[in-house]
C-alpha positions as CSV (number, residue, x, y, z in Angstrom):
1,X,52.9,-54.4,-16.6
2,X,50.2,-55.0,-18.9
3,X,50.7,-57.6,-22.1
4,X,50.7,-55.4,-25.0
5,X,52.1,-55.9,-28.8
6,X,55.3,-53.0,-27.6
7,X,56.8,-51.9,-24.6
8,X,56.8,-48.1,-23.9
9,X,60.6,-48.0,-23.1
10,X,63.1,-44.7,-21.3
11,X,66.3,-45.0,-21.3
12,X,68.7,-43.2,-18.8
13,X,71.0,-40.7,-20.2
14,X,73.2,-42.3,-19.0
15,X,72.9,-44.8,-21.1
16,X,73.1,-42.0,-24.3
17,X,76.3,-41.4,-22.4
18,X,78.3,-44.5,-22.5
19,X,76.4,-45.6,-26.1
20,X,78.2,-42.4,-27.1
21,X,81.7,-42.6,-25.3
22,X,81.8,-46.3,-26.0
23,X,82.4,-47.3,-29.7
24,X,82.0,-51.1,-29.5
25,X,79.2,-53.2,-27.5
26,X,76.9,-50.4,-25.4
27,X,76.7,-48.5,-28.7
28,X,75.8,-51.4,-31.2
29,X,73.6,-52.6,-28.4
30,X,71.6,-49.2,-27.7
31,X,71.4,-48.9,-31.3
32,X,69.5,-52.7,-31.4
33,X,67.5,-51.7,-28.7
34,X,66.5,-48.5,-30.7
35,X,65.7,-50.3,-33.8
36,X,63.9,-53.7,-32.2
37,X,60.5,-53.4,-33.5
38,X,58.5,-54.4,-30.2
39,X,60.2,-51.5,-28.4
40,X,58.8,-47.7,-28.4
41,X,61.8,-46.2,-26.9
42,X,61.1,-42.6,-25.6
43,X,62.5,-39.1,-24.2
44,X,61.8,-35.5,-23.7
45,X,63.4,-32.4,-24.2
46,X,64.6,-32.4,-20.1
47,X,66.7,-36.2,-21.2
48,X,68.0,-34.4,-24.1
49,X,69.3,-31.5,-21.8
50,X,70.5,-33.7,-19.6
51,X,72.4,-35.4,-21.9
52,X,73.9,-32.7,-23.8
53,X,75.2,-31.3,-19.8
54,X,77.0,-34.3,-19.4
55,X,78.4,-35.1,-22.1
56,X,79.3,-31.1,-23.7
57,X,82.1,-31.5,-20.5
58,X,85.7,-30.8,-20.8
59,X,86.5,-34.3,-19.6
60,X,84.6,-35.8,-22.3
61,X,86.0,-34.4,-24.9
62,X,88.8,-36.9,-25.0
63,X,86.3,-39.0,-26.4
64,X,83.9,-37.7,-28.4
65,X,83.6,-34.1,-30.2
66,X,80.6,-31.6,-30.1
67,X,80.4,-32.6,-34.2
68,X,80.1,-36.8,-33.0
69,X,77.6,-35.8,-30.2
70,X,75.4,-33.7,-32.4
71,X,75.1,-36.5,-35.4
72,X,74.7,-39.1,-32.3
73,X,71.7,-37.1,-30.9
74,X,70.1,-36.7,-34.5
75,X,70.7,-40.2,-35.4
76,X,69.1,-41.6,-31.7
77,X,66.6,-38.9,-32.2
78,X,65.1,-40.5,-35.3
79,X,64.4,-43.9,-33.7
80,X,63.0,-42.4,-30.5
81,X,59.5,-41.2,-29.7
82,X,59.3,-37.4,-27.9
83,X,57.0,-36.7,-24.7
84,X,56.4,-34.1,-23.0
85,X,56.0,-34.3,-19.3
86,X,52.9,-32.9,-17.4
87,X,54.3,-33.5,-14.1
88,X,57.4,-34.4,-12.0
89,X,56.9,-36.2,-9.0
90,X,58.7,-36.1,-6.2
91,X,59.7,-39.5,-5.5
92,X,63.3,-40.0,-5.6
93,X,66.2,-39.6,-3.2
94,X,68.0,-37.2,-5.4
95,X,65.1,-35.0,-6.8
96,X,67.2,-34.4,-10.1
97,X,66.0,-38.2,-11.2
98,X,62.4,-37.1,-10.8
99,X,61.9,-36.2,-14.4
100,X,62.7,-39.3,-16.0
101,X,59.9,-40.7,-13.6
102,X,58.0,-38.1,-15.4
103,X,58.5,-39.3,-18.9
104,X,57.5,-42.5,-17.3
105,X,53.9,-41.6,-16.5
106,X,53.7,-38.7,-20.0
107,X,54.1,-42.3,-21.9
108,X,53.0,-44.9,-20.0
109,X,56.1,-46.9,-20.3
110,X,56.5,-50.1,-19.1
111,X,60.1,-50.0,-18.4
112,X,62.8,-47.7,-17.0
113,X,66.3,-48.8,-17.8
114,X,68.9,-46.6,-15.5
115,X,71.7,-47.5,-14.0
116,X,71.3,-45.2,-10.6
117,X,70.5,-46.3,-7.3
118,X,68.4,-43.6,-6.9
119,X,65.9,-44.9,-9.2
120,X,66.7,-48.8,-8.9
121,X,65.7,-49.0,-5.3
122,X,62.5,-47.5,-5.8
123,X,62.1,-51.0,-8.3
124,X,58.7,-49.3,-9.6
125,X,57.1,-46.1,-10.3
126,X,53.1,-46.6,-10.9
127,X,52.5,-49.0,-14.0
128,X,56.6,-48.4,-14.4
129,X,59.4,-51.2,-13.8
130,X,62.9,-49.7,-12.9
131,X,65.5,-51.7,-14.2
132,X,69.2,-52.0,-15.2
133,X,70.2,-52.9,-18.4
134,X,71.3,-56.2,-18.0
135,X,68.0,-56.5,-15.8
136,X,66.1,-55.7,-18.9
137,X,68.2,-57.8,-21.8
138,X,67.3,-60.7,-18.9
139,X,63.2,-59.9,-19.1
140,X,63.4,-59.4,-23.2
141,X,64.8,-63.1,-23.0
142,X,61.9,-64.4,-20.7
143,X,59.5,-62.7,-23.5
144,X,61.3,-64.3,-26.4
145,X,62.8,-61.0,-27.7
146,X,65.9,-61.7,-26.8
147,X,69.1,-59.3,-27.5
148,X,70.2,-62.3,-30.3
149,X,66.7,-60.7,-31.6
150,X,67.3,-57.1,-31.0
């Protein structure tokens, strides 16, 4: 990873997911990570269909309604930067994770923040680190950006 002024950041969706399921900490903290000011957090339109699969189903709905997820999406759409992906490798052990690894290379981004094992034992893609969340909140620390900042 190169030292730069902002990290080129994707998040999972499965971290849209819980941020939107979850009303307390994930949410507040996706939100700080989608306002932090040394962060370019991006997505494409394959995330965003990705997203809206998961989380349109029946046993969701206990949670969240198709009114919540739509103002969600706008709301997370207005902090995030849109690519579009060129290519999608083939990289992964379950080729339906080989988009996001796509976004990765459409924006350069220095970070992928997932929680699948898929994508987390592959620990980098090109210029890309893989990471969990908790991995990254750890390496924003080390860089002085800590979550108290976020």
């Amino acid at each position: 990873m190169t030292k730069k002024t902002k990290l080129n950041v994707v998040i999972d969706a499965n971290w849209f997911i819980s941020a939107c399921i979850n009303k307390n900490s994930r949410r507040v903290l996706y939100y700080k990570i989608l306002k932090n000011k040394n962060l370019h957090v991006y997505y494409s339109d394959e995330l965003i269909e990705e997203f809206e699969g998961v989380i349109l189903r029946e046993k969701f709905r206990k949670f969240i309604s198709n009114n919540q997820v739509t103002r969600f999406k706008y709301l997370v759409l207005l902090l995030m930067k849109r690519t579009e992906i060129n290519d999608i490798p083939d990289v992964s052990r379950d080729s339906n994770d080989n988009y996001l690894l796509g976004i990765c290379e459409s924006c350069h981004a220095d970070i992928l923040i997932t929680g699948d094992n898929d994508l987390l034992t592959l620990i980098s893609y090109k210029d890309t680190l893989i990471l969990t969340m908790g991995q990254f909140l750890n390496m924003l620390d080390t860089l002085g950006l800590s979550s108290s900042h976020l």
